[in-house]
C-alpha positions as CSV (number, residue, x, y, z in Angstrom):
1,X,31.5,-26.0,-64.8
2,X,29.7,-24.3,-61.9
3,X,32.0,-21.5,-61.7
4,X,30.6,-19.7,-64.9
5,X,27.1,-21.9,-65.8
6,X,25.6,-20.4,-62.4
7,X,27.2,-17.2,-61.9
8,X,26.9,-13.4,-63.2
9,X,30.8,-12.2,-64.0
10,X,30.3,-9.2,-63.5
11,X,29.1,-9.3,-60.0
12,X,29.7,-11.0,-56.5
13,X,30.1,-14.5,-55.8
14,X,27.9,-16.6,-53.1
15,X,30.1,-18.9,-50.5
16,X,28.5,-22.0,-51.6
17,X,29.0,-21.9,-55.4
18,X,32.4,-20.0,-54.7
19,X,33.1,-23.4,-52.6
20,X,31.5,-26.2,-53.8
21,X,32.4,-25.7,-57.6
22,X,35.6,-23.2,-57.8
23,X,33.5,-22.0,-60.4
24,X,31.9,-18.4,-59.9
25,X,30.5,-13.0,-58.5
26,X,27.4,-9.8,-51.0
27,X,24.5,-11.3,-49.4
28,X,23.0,-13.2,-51.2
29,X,19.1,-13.7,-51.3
30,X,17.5,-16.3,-52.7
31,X,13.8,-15.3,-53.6
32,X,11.0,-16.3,-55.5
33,X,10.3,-14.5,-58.7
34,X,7.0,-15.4,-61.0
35,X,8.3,-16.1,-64.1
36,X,5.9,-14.2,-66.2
37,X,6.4,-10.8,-63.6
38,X,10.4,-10.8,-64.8
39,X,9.5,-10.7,-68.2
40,X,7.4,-7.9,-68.6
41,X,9.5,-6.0,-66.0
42,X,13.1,-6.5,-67.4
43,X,13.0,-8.8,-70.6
44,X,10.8,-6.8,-73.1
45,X,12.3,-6.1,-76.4
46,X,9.8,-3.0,-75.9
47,X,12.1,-1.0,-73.1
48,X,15.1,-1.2,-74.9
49,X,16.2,2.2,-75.2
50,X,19.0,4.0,-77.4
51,X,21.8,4.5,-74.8
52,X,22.2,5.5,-71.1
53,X,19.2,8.6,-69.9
54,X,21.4,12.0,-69.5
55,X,19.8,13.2,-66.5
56,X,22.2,11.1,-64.9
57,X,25.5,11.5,-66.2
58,X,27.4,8.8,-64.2
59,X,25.3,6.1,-66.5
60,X,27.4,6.9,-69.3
61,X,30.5,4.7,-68.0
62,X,28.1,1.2,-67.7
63,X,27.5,2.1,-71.6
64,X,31.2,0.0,-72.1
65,X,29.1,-3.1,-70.9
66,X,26.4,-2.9,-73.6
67,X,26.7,-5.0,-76.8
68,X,27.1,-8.0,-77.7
69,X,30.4,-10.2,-75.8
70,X,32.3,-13.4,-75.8
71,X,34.2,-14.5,-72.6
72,X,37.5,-16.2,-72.5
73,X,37.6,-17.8,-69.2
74,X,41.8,-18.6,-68.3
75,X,41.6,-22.3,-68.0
76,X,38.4,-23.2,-69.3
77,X,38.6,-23.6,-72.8
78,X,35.6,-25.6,-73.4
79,X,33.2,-23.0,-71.8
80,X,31.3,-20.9,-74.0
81,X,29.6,-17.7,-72.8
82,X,27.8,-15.0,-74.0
83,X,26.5,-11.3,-73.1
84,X,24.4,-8.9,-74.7
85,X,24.0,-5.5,-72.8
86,X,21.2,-3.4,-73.4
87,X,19.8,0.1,-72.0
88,X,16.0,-0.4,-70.8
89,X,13.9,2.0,-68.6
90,X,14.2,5.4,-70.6
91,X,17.8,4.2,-70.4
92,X,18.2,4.1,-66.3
93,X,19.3,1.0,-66.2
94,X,21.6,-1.4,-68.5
95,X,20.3,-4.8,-69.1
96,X,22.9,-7.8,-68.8
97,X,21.7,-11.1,-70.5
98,X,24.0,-14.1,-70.3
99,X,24.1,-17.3,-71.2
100,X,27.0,-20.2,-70.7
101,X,27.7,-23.5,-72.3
102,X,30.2,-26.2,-71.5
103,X,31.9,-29.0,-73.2
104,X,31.3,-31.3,-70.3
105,X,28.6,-32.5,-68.7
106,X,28.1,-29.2,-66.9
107,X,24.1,-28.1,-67.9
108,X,23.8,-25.2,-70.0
109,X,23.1,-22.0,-67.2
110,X,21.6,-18.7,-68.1
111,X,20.7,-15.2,-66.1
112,X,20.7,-11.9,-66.1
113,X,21.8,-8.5,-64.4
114,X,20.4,-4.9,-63.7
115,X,23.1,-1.9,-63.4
116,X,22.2,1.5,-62.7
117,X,23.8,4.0,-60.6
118,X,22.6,5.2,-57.6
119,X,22.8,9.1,-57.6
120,X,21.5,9.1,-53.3
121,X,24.0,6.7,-52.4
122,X,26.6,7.9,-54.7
123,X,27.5,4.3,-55.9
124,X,26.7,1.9,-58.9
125,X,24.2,-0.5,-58.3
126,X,23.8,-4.3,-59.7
127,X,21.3,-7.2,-59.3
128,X,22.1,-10.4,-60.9
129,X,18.6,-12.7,-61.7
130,X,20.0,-16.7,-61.7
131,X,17.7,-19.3,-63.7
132,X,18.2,-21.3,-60.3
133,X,16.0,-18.0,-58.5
134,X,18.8,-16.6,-56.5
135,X,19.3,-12.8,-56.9
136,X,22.7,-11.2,-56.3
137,X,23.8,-7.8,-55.2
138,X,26.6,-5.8,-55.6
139,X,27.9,-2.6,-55.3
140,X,30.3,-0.6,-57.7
141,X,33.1,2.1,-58.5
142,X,34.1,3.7,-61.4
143,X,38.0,4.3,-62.3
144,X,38.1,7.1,-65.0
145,X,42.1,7.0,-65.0
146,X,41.8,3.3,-65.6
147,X,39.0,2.9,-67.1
148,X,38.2,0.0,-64.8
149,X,35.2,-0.8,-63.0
150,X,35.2,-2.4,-59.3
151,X,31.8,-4.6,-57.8
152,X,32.0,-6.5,-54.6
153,X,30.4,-7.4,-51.6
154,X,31.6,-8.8,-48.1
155,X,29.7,-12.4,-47.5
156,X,28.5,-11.3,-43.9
157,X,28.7,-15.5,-42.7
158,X,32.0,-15.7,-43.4
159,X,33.7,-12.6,-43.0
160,X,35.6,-12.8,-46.8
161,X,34.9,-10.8,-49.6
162,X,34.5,-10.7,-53.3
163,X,36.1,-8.3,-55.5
164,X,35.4,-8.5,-59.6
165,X,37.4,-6.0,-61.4
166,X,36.1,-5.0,-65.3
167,X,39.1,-3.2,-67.1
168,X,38.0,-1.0,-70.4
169,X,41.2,0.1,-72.2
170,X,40.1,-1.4,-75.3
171,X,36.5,-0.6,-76.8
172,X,36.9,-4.4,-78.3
173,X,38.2,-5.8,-75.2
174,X,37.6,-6.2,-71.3
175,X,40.0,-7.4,-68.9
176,X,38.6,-9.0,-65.9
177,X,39.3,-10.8,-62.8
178,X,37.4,-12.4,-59.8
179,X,39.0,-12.5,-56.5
180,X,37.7,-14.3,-53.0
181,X,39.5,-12.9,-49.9
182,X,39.1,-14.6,-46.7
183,X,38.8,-12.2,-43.7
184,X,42.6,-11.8,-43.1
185,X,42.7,-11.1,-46.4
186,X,44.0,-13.9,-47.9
187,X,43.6,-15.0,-51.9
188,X,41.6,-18.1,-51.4
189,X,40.0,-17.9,-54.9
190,X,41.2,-16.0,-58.2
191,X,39.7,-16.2,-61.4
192,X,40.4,-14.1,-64.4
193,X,39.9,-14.0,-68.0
194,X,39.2,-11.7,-70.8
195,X,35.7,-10.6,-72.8
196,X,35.5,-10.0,-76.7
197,X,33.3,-7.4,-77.9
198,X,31.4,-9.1,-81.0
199,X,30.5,-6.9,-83.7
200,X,31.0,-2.8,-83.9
201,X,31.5,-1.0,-80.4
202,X,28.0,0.8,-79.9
203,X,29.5,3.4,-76.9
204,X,26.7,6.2,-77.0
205,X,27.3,9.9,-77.5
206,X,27.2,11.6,-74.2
C-alpha cells in the first residue's frame, strides 16, 4: 500500500509514488540525512514544548494537528496509520510523527513532518522526513471561515499539481482529501479519507 506506507498526508505527493503505487502528498528532494543528526535536531523527547510560541500568532491554527490521530483511508480498510503532533522548538514549529501498517504484504513505512509558519513569506511552511531519505516540501493556507487547511505544490517535471485539503470542524475529527491535477487541470488522482483524534483534544489557550 504505497499510497500511505511512503507518504506524509498532510503534505504533497511526488510523481513517482503518486504513479507507480496510486498510493500517496512540490519538488521533491531527495537528500541524505545522518541518522543520528535528525534525532537530536527534531526527535528529542527534550524540545517538546507546551503549545505553539505566541510571538507568532498565526502558529495557533497548526495546534488542530497536535495529538494523537487515527486515519481512515476511503478504500483501504486494512491500512492502519497513526500520528502524534507535538510542539518542539520553544514551540515554533509542530512535530508530525507517523507511522503506517498494512494488512498486505505492503512493509510497514514510517516518517515525519515539520510545520511552522513563515511570518517573511507570509505562508505556512512544511517538510516531510521519509524513512526511504526523501524530504518533501509544501506550502500552506489557513481558512478561518472553514476551518480548513490547504498544502500543495506544482511538480515542476510534469506541469500537475498536488493539492491536500485538512478540514477542522470537529475538534475529534479531520476531513481530508488528496487531489493530483494534471496541467489542464484534470483530476487524474483523488484520495480522501477522514482522521480520528484519539484521546482528549489538547488545542492550547491562545
Amino acid at each position: 500500500m504505497a499510497l500511505w506506507s511512503q507518504m506524509p498526508r498532510h503534505g504533497t505527493i511526488p510523481a513517482s509514488s503518486f504513479d507507480s503505487a496510486m498510493a500517496m502528498k512540490p519538488v521533491v528532494l531527495t537528500v541524505s540525512i545522518p541518522a543520528t543528526v535528525l534525532s537530536c535536531q527534531v526527535n528529542s523527547g527534550e524540545d517538546v514544548a507546551a503549545g505553539p510560541s505566541p510571538e507568532v500568532p498565526e502558529l495557533k491554527n497548526l495546534d488542530h494537528y497536535a495529538g494523537q490521530w487515527e486515519d481512515e483511508i476511503a478504500g483501504r480498510p486494512n491500512v492502519r496509520r497513526t500520528e502524534l503532533g507535538e510542539w518542539i522548538l520553544d514551540g515554533r514549529f509542530l512535530r508530525q510523527s507517523w507511522t503506517s501498517e498494512s494488512a498486505d504484504d505492503a512493509p510497514p513505512a514510517h516518517g515525519l513532518t515539520l510545520m511552522t509558519f513563515d511570518a517573511v513569506g507570509k505562508v505556512y511552511r512544511s517538510w516531510a522526513f521519509l524513512a526511504t531519505g526523501t524530504v518533501i516540501e509544501n506550502e500552506g493556507t489557513w481558512d478561518a471561515i472553514t476551518k480548513t487547511f490547504t498544502w500543495g505544490h506544482r511538480l515542476v517535471p510534469t506541469s500537475e499539481t498536488v493539492i491536500t485539503k485538512a478540514s477542522f470542524t470537529d475538534d475529534a475529527v479531520q476531513a481530508w482529501s488528496i487531489v493530483k491535477t494534471d496541467n489542464r487541470d484534470k483530476v487524474v488522482r483523488e484520495v480522501t479519507g477522514r482522521s480520528i483524534r484519539r484521546g482528549a483534544p489538547i488545542l492550547h489557550a491562545a
